[in-house]
DRENPARO-790603 format. One record per residue (C-alpha): z, y, x. Coordinates in pm, 1 decimal. Example, Ala and Ser with C-alpha at 12.3 -4.5 7.8 and 13.67 -1.06 7.14 Angstrom:
BEGIN
REC        zz        yy        xx
REC     780.0    -450.0    1230.0
REC     714.0    -106.0    1367.0
END
This chain:
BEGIN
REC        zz        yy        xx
REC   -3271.6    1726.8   -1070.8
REC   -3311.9    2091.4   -1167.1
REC   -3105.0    2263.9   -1456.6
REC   -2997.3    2615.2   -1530.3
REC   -2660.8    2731.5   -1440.2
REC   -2403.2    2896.3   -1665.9
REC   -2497.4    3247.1   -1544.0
REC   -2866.4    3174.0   -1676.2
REC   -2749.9    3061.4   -1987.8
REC   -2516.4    3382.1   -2025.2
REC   -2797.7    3637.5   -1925.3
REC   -3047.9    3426.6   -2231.2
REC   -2760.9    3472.1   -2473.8
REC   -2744.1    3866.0   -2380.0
REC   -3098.2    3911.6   -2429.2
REC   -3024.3    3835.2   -2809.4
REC   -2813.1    4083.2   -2906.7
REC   -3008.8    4341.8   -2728.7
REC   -3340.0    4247.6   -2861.9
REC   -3186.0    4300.0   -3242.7
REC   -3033.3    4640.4   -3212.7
REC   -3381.5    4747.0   -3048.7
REC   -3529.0    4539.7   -3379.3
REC   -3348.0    4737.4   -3586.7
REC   -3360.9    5077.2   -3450.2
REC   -3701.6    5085.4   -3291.8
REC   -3913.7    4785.7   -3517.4
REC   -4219.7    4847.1   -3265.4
REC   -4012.8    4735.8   -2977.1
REC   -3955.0    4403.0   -3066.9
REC   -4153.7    4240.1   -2736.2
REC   -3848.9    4323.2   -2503.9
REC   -3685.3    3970.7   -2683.3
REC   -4001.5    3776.5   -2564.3
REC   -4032.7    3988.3   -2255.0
REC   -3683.6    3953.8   -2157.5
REC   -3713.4    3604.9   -2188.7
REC   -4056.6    3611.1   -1936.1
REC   -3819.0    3775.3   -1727.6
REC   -3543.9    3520.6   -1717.7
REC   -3822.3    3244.0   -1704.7
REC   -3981.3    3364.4   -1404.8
REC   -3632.0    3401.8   -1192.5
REC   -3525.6    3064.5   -1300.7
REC   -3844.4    2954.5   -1133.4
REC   -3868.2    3199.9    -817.3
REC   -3485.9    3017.9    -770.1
REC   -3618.1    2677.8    -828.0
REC   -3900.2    2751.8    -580.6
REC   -3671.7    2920.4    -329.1
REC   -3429.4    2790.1    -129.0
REC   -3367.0    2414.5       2.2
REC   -3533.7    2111.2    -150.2
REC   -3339.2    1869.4    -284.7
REC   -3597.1    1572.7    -216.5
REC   -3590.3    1650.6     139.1
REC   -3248.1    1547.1     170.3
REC   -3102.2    1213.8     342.1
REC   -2760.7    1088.0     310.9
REC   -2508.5     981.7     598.6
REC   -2216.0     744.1     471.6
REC   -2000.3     609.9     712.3
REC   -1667.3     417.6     659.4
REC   -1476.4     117.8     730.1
REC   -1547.0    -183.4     570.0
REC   -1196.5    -337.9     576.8
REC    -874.0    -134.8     523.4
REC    -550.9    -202.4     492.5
REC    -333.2    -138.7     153.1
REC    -162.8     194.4     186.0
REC    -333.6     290.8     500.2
REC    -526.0     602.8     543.0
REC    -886.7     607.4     613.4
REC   -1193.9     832.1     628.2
REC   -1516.1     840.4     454.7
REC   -1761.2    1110.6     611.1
REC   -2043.7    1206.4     469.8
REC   -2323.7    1365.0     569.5
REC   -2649.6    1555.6     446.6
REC   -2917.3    1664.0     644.0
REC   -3318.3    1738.9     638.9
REC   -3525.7    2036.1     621.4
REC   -3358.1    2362.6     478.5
REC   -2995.2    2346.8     428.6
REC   -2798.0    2542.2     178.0
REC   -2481.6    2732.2     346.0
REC   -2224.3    2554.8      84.4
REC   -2277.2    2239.3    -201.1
REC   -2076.5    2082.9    -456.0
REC   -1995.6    1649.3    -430.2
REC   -1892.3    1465.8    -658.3
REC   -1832.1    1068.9    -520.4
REC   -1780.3     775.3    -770.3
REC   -1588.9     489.6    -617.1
REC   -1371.8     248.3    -729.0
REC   -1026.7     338.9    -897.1
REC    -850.5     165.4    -598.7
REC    -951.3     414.2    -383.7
REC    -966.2     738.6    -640.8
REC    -747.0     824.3    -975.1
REC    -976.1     782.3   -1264.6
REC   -1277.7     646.0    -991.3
REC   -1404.8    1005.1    -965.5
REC   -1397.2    1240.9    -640.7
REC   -1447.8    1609.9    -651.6
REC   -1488.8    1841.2    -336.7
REC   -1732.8    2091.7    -186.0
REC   -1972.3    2057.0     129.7
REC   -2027.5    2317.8     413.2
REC   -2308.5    2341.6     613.2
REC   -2265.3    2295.0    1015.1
REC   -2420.7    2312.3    1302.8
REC   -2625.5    2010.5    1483.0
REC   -2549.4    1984.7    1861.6
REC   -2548.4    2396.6    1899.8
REC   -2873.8    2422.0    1726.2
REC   -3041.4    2596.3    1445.8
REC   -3054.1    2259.3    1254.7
REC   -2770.2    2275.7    1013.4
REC   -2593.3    1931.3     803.5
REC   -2397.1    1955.3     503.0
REC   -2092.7    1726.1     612.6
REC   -1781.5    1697.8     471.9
REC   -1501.5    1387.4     563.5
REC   -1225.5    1275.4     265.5
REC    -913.7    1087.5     367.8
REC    -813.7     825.1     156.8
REC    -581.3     577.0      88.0
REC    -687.2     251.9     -76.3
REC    -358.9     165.4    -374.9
REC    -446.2    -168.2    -452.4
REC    -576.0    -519.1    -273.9
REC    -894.7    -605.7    -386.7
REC   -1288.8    -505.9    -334.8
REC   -1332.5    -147.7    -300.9
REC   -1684.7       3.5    -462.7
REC   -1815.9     338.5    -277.2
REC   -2085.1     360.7    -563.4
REC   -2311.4     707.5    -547.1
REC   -2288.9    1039.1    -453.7
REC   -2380.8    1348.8    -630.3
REC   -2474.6    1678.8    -432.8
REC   -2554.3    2007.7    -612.8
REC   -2586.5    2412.1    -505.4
REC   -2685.1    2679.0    -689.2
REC   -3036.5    2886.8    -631.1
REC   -3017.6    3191.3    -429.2
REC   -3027.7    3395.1    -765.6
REC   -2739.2    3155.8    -922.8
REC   -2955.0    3072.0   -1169.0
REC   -3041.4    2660.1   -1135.3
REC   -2856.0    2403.6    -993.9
REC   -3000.3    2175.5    -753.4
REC   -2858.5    1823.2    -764.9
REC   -2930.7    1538.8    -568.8
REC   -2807.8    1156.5    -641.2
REC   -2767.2     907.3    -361.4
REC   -2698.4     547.8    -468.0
REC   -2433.4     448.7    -127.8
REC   -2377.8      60.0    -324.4
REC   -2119.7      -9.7     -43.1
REC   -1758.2    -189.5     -41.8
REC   -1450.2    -168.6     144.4
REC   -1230.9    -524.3     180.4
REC    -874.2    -375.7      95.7
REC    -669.7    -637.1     256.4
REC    -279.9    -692.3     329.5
REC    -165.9    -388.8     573.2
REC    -118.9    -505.5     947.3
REC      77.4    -135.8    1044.2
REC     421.9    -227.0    1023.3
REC     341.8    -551.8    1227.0
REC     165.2    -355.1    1504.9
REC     385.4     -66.0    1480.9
REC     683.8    -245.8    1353.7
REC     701.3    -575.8    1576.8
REC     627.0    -416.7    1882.8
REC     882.5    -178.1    1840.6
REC    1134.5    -436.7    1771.6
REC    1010.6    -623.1    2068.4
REC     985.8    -324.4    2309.1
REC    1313.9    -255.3    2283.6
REC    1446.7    -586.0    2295.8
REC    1235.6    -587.2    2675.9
REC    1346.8    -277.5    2737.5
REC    1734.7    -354.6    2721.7
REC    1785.2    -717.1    2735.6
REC    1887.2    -749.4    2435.6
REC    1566.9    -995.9    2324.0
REC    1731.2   -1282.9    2577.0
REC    2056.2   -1185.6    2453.0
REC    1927.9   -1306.9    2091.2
REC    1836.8   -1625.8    2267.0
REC    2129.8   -1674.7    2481.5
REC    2476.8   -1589.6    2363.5
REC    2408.9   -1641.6    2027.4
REC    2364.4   -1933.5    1802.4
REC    2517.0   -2233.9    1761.6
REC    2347.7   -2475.2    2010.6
REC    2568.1   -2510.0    2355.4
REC    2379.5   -2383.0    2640.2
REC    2596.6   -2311.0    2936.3
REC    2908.5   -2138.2    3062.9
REC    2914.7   -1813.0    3231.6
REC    3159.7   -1560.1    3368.8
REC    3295.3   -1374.4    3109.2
REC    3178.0    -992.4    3057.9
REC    3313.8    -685.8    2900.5
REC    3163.3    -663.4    2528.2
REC    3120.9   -1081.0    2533.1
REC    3259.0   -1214.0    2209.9
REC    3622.4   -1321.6    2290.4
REC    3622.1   -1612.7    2047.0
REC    3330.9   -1789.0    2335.1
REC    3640.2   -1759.5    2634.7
REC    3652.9   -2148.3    2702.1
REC    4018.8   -2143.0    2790.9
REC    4026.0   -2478.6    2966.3
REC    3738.5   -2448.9    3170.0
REC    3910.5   -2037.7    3275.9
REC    4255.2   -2258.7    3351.7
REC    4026.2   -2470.3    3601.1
REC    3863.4   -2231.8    3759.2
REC    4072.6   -1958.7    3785.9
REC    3864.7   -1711.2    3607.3
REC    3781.6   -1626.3    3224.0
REC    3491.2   -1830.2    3184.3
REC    3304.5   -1771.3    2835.5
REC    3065.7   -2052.6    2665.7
REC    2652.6   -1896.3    2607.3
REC    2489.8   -2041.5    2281.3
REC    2127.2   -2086.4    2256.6
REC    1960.5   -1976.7    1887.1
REC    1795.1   -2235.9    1681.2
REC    1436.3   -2268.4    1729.2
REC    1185.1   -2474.8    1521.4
REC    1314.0   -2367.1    1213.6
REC    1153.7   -2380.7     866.0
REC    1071.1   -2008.8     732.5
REC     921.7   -1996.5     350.4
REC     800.4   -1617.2     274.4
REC     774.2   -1693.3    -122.2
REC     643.5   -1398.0    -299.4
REC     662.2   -1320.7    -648.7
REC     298.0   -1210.4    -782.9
REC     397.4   -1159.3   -1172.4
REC     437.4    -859.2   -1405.2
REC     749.2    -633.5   -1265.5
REC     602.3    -744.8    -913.8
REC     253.4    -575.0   -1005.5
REC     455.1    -213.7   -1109.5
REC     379.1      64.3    -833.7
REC     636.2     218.9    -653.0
REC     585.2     517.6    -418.9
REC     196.3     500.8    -533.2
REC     211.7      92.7    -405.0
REC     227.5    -203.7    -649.8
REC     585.0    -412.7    -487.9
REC     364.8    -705.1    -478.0
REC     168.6    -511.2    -166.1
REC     504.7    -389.5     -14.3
REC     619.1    -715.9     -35.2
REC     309.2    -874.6     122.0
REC     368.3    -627.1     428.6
REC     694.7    -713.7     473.3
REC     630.1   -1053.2     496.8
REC     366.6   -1043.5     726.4
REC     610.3    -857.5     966.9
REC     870.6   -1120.7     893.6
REC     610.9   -1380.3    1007.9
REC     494.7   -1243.0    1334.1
REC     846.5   -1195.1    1439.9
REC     920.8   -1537.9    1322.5
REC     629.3   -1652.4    1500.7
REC     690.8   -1443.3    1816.6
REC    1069.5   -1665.1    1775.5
REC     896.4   -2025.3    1767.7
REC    1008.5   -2112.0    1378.1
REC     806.7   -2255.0    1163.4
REC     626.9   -2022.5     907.6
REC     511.5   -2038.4     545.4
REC     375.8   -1845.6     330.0
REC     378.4   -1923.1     -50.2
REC     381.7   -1721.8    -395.8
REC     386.4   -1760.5    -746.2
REC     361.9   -1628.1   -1110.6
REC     308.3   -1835.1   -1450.2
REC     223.2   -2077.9   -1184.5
REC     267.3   -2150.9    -848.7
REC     -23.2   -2114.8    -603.6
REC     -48.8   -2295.5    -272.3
REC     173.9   -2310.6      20.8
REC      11.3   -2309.9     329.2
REC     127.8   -2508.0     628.6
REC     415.4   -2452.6     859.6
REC     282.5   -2215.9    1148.2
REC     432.4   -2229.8    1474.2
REC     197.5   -2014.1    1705.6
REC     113.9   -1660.8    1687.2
REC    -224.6   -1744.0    1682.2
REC    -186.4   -1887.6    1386.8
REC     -93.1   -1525.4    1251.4
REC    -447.4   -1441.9    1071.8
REC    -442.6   -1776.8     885.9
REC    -149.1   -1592.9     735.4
REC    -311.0   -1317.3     690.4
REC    -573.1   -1440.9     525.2
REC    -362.5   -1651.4     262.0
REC    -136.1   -1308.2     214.2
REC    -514.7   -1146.1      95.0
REC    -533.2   -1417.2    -161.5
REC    -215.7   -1324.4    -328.7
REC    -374.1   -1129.5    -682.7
REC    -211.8    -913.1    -954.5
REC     -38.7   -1094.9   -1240.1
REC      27.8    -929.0   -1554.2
REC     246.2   -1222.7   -1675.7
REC     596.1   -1342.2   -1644.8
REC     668.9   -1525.9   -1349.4
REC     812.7   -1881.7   -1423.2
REC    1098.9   -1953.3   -1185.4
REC    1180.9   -2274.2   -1303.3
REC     846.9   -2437.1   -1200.5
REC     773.1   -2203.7    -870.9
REC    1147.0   -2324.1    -722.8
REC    1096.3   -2677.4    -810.0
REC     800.4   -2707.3    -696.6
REC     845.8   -2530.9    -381.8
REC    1184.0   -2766.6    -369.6
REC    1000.7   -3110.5    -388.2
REC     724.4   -2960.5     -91.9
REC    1022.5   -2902.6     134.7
REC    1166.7   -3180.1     324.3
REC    1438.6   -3035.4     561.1
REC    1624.3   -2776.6     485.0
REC    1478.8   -2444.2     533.7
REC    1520.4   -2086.7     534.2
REC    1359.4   -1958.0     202.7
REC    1335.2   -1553.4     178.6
REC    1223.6   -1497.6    -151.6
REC    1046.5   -1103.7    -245.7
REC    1116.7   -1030.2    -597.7
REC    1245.3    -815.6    -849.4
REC    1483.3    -834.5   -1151.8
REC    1515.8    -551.9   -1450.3
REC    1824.4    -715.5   -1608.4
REC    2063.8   -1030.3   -1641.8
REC    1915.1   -1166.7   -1956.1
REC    1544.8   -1205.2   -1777.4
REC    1669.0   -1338.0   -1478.8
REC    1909.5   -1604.2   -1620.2
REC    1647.8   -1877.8   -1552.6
REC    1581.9   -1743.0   -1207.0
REC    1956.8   -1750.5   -1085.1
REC    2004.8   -2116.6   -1266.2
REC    1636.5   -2216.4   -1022.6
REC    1803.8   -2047.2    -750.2
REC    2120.2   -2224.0    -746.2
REC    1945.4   -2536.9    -765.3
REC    1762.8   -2497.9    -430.0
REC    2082.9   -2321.2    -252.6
REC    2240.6   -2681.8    -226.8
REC    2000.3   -2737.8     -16.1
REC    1862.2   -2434.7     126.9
REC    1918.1   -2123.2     276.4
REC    1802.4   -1860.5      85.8
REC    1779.2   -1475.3      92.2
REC    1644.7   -1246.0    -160.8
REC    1456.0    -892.9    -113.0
REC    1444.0    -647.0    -369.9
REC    1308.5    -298.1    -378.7
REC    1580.2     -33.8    -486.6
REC    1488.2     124.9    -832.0
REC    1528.6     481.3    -672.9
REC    1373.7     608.2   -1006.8
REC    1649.2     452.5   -1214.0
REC    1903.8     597.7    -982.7
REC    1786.4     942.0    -963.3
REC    1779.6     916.9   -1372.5
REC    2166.8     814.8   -1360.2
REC    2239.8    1084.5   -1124.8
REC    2056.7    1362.8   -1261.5
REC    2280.3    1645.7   -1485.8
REC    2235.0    1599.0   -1825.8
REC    2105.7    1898.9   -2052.9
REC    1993.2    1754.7   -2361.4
REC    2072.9    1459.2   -2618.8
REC    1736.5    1286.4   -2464.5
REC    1886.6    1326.7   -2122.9
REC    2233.5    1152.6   -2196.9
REC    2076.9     878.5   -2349.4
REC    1827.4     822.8   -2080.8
REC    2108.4     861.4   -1830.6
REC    2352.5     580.9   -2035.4
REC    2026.7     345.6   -2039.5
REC    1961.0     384.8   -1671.1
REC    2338.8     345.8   -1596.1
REC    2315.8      -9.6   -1808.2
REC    2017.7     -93.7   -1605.0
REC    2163.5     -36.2   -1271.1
REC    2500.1    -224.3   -1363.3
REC    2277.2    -547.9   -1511.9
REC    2115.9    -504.7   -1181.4
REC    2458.4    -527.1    -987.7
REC    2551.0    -809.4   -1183.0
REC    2252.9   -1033.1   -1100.4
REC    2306.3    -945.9    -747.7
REC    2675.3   -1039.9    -807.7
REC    2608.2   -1372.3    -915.3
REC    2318.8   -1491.0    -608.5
REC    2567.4   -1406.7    -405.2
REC    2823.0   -1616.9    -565.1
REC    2543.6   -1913.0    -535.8
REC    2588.0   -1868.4    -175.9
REC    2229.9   -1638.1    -130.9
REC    2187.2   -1340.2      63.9
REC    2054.2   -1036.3    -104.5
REC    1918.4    -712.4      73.4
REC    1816.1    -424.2    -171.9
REC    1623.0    -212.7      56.3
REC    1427.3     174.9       4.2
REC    1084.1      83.3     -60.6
REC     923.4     217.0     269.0
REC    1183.9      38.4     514.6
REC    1131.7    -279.6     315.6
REC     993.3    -487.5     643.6
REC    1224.8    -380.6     887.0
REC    1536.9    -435.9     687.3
REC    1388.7    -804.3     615.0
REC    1371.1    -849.6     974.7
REC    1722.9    -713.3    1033.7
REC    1824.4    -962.2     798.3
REC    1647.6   -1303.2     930.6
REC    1735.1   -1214.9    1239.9
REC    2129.7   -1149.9    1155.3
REC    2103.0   -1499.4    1021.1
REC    1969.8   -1642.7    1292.1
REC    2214.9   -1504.6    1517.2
REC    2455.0   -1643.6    1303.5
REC    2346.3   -1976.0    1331.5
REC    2423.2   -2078.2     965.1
REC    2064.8   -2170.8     931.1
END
């Protein structure tokens, strides 16, 4: 596609003026209008002549085809064949996932091939994919102006590809293995596993920084030394990962819907649990509940998870407590360890979820994860200036004390609640599984 550029359409616009003050001063020389125009015409078409060809042009796409949510990731793309121009114009339409608004905007330079005199337009984007889902990379649109600046040149490529945005694996490679590295690195993995618990494994001398409470004073008065008793941790356990897919769930925070935070952290929570020989499941829920998959036991078992975490969609609905506890309730035959990702605005809408909650603490160990509203906070804290501010700074306080108050009264159920910063979500949901498995009250 050919079409004039601005500049063009300035110098045509000038010509008019011109060519009626010479009207009305000098009638006879009213052929510089039509001549000026000739002129224009014919450097419009010396540029469309000159130059590079558009039609000799051949795209180069390349990017992944899975990503994970939140992860960086580049798309390079390259244009090459025949004569190159020195700079061009892109515009890339994709899907919103990927792009605000599903519309990229950037500029191309050309490069050097290998050394050579053959030159490539090439330009690489980084990206970050926002939500789970299928990913379109639709077309591509290349333009440069003539070497007069008077026609664009503009090329469409139809690219028709798609990029899986799936659950994000980082903080489980990054993550785990950090948490495992250092437990190699200093003991202190086997001193999870032996020492603490509540399962009698064996006695052992006593050592400085050895809780006191294990000195087995009978078995010291025996043997004529402190003696100390070692626990062994509880293996085989039952681990639910329930996630909560519904309408405060699908909000964004720090450019991330809490659904997709939550999905990471739960992943991480299941490959430590796995790498700890419990028994893993993964289940979630709006309106409705969805399926729970079986109890994993084996890290290789870890993408079956994965693949039931990619499953979990966006809900624009009210999640229904009530019918996700029960029914999770009625699936579970022992007693379990239930760490439930959710989120709660105030005490009215979460009245049904405390009175499903304290239901299935009788039996169950639960723990709830929550994101902490740093928006709301910063509102509360922030000086006021104007009326507007003090009343959005009373309405945030209210929020944040309704918040405190649900917390208040899991916790008075008998459930654990961690309120965690958004990014260290995962590893503070690992801190606390694995606090309560060292303290055996599983």
């Amino acid at each position: 596609m050919i079409y004039p550029t601005r500049r063009a359409i300035y110098l045509l616009l000038l010509g008019a003026p011109m060519a009626l003050a010479l009207g009305l001063v000098r009638p006879e020389l009213w052929l510089v209008a039509p001549g000026w125009i000739g002129v224009i015409a014919a450097c419009l078409i010396l540029d469309t002549i000159a130059g590079a060809n558009p039609r000799h042009l051949s795209l180069d796409a390349r990017f992944p085809h899975q990503v994970g949510v939140g992860d960086a990731f580049d798309l390079s793309l390259a244009a090459s064949g025949g004569a190159v121009p020195p700079r061009a114009e892109l515009a890339l339409a994709l899907d919103d996932r990927l792009a605000e608004g599903g519309r990229l905007a950037s500029d191309m330079r050309a490069v050097a091939v290998d050394g050579g005199a053959a030159r490539t337009l090439a330009r690489t984007l980084s990206l970050t994919a926002s939500r789970r889902g299928q990913a379109l990379v639709e077309a591509l649109w290349i333009r440069w102006a003539g070497p007069l600046g008077l026609v664009w040149k503009q090329r469409k490529f139809a690219i028709g590809g798609a990029i899986s945005v799936v659950p994000s694996l980082r903080a489980v490679t990054e993550e785990g293995s950090r948490l495992f590295q250092r437990d190699s690195w200093f003991g202190l993995r086997q001193q999870r596993l032996r020492g603490e618990g509540t399962e009698f494994e064996a006695l052992a001398e006593y050592q400085p920084g050895m809780d006191r409470r294990a000195i087995d004073w009978n078995a010291s008065a025996r043997h004529v030394k402190l003696l100390a008793k070692e626990y062994r941790v509880e293996r085989d356990n039952r681990v639910v990962l329930a996630i909560d897919s519904g309408r405060t769930m699908a909000e964004p925070v720090g450019g991330m819907p809490r659904v997709d935070r939550a999905v990471s952290a739960a992943l991480l929570l299941a490959y430590v649990g796995l790498k700890l020989n419990d028994r893993i499941s993964l289940f979630s829920f709006a309106a409705k509940p969805q399926a729970l998959t079986p109890a994993y036991m084996h890290t290789q078992d870890f993408p079956a998870l994965q693949r039931a975490a990619s499953l979990i969609d966006y809900a624009h609905v009210e999640s229904n407590f009530t019918l996700a506890l029960t029914t999770l309730s009625a699936q579970l035959s022992r007693r379990s360890l239930i760490i439930l990702f959710t989120e709660f605005t105030d005490a009215t809408s979460a009245d049904l979820m405390i009175r499903a909650a304290g239901r299935l603490a009788r039996k169950h160990r639960l723990l709830f994860v929550v994101i902490k509203d740093d928006e709301v906070e910063s509102e509360e804290r922030r000086r006021p200036e104007t009326g507007a501010d003090v009343t959005r700074s009373n309405v945030a306080a209210a929020m944040l004390r309704d918040r405190q108050l649900v917390i208040a009264r899991l916790q008075r159920l008998g459930a654990d609640v961690v309120e965690v910063p958004a990014d260290a979500m995962g590893a503070s949901a690992v801190e606390a599984y694995l606090g309560i498995k060292r303290a055996g009250t599983l």
